[in-house]
VODO-324956 format. One record per atom (N, C-alpha, C): x, y, z; residue in one letter. Coordinates in steps of 0.001 Angstrom, whole numbers, plus 500000, padded with zeros to 6 digits. Atoms other than C-alpha are relative to their C-alpha. Layout:
XYZA...
//
This chain:
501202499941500811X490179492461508538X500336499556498582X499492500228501571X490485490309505616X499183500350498779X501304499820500793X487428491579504097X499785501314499656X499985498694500664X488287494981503360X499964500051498821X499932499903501644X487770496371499507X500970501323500088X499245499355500132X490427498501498463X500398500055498521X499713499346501043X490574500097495401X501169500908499677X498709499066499906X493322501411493368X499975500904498327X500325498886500709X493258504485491700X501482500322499236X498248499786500436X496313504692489065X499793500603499190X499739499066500684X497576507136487032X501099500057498933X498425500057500798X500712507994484596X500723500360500856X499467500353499429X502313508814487026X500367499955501476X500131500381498382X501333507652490790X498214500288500114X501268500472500172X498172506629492241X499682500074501572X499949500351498201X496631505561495667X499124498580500048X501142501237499825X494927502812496914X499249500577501414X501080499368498980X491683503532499096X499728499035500595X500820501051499122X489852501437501599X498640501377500365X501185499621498868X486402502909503006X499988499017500962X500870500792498885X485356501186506125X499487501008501023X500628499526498786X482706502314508186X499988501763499919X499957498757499797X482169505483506649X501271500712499627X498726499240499992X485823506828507059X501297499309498850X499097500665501005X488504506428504147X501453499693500345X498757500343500072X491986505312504207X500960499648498920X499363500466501175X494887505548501665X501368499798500206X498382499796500255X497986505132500402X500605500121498662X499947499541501225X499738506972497743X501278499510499519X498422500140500259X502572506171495623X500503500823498706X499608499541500996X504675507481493048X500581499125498871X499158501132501066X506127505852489632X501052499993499666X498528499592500493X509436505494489002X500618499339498974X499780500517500935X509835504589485687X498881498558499709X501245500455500342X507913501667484438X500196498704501047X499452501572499304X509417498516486940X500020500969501505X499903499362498641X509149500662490544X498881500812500112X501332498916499753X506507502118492426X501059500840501331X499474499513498389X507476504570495723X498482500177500607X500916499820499035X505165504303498372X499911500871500644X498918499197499476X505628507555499758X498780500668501597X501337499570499003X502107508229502018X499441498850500424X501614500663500160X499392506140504167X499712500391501136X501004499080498954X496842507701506098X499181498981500646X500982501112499350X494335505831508579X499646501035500747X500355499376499067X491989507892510112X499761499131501864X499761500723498595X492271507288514122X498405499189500413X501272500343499710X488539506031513999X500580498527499069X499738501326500630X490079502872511716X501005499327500648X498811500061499446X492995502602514091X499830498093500614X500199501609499149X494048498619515320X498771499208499212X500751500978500679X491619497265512477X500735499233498646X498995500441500829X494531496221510412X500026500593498196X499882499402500709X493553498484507526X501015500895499068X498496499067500822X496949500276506844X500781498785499882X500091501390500341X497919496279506878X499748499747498837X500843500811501844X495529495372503920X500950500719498971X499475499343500908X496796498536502104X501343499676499526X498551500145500278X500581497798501963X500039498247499308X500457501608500782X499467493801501363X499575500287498661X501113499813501409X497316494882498427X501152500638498757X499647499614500692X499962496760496803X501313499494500008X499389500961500614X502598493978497302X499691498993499193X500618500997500969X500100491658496034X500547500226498634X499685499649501443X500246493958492817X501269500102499686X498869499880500488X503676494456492595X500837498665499650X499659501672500673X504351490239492333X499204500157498708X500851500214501339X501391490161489926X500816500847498685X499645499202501779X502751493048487163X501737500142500038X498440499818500376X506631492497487889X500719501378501007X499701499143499818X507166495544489738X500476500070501502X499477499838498836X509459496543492987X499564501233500675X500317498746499201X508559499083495378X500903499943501170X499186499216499069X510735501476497351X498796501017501140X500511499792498807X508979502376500878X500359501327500575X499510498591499882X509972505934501329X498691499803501513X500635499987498843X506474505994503975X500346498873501184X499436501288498304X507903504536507719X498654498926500242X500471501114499806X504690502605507910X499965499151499010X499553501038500806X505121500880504668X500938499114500445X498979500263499583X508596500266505335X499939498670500756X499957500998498551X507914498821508875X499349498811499829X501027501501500424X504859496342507413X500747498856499402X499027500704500590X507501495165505143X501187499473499978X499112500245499459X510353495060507050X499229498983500779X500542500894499166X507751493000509660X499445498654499327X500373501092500371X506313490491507637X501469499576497871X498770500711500590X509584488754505768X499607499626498460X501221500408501051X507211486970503021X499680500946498947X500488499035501411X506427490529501106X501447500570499926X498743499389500038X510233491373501037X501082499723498241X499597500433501734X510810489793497612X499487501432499192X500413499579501364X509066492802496038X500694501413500027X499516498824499952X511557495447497690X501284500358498819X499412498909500997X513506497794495228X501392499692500609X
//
């Protein structure tokens, strides 16, 4: 679903990024680690969003940002991790 909106909710220090679809929300939270690292350390998908590539977008969306403002992220959550370990391409922005 390339057409998800996903908003990201940031803070001083850690944030999440949301998706709604269809009613039901989906996030993923991270923490800050200093001003050049994020930790990814949560992402939720309720089982009603399941196989719509939504926990996908989320981990995309917040490599996107981490090329855009300079910043590396450490994957502490196994489905981060795995998205990023699976697609080679967002591996430039690991910590």
């Amino acid at each position: 679903m390339s057409d998800i909106e996903i908003k990201l909710e940031d803070g001083a220090t850690g944030g999440r990024y949301v998706a709604v679809v269809e009613g039901h929300e989906a996030e993923m939270t991270f923490s800050k680690a200093g001003t050049s690292r994020i930790i990814i350390d949560h992402t939720a998908v309720p089982k009603e969003l399941g196989g719509k590539g939504v926990g996908v977008a989320l981990v995309k969306r917040a490599v996107e940002d981490a090329r855009r403002n300079g910043v590396k992220i450490i994957p502490l959550c196994p489905f981060a991790k795995a998205q990023i370990n699976k697609h080679t391409e967002w591996q430039d922005v690991l910590a």
